[in-house]
C-alpha positions in Angstrom: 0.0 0.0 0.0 2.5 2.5 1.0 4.2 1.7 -2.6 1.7 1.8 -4.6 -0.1 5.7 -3.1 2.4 7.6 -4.7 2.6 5.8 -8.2 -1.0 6.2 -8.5 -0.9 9.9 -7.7 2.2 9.9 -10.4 4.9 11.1 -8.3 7.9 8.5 -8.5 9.8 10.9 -6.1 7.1 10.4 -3.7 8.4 6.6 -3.4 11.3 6.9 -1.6 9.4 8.4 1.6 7.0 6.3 1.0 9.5 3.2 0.9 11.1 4.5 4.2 7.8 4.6 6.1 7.1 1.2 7.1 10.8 0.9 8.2 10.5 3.8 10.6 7.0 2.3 11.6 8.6 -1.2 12.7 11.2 0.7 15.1 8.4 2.5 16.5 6.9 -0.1 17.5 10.1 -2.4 18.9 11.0 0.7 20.5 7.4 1.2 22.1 7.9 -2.3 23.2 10.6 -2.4 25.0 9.4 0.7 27.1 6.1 -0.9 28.0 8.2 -4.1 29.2 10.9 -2.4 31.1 7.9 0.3 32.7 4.5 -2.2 32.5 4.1 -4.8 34.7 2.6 -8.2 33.0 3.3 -6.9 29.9 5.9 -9.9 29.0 2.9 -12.1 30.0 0.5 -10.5 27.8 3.5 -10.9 24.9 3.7 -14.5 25.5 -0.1 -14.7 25.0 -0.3 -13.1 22.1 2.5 -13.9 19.9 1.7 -11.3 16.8 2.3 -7.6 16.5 0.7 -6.6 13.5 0.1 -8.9 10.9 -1.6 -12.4 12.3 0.3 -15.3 11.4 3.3 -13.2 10.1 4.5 -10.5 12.6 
């Protein structure tokens, strides 16, 4: 999806950005993670529990 947005709007520039994006947004999220496990307690239970992030089945 984030590929396609700017190819459809016709701006190849737009792609890079738009390539970068879902690298930035998987960081994000580790980064979120480890805070809520270092400041959250049962949050490393709750991980074990459920064992996808985003994506069910994949991540």
């Amino acid at each position: 999806m984030f590929l396609i947005t700017p190819i459809a709007l016709g701006s190849y520039w737009a792609i890079i950005p738009f390539a970068i994006l879902p690298v930035i947004l998987i960081l994000r999220i580790l980064n979120e993670e480890k805070l809520l496990s270092k400041n959250l307690q049962g949050y490393d239970e709750y991980c074990q529990k459920t064992r996808f992030r985003i994506i069910p089945f994949i991540w």
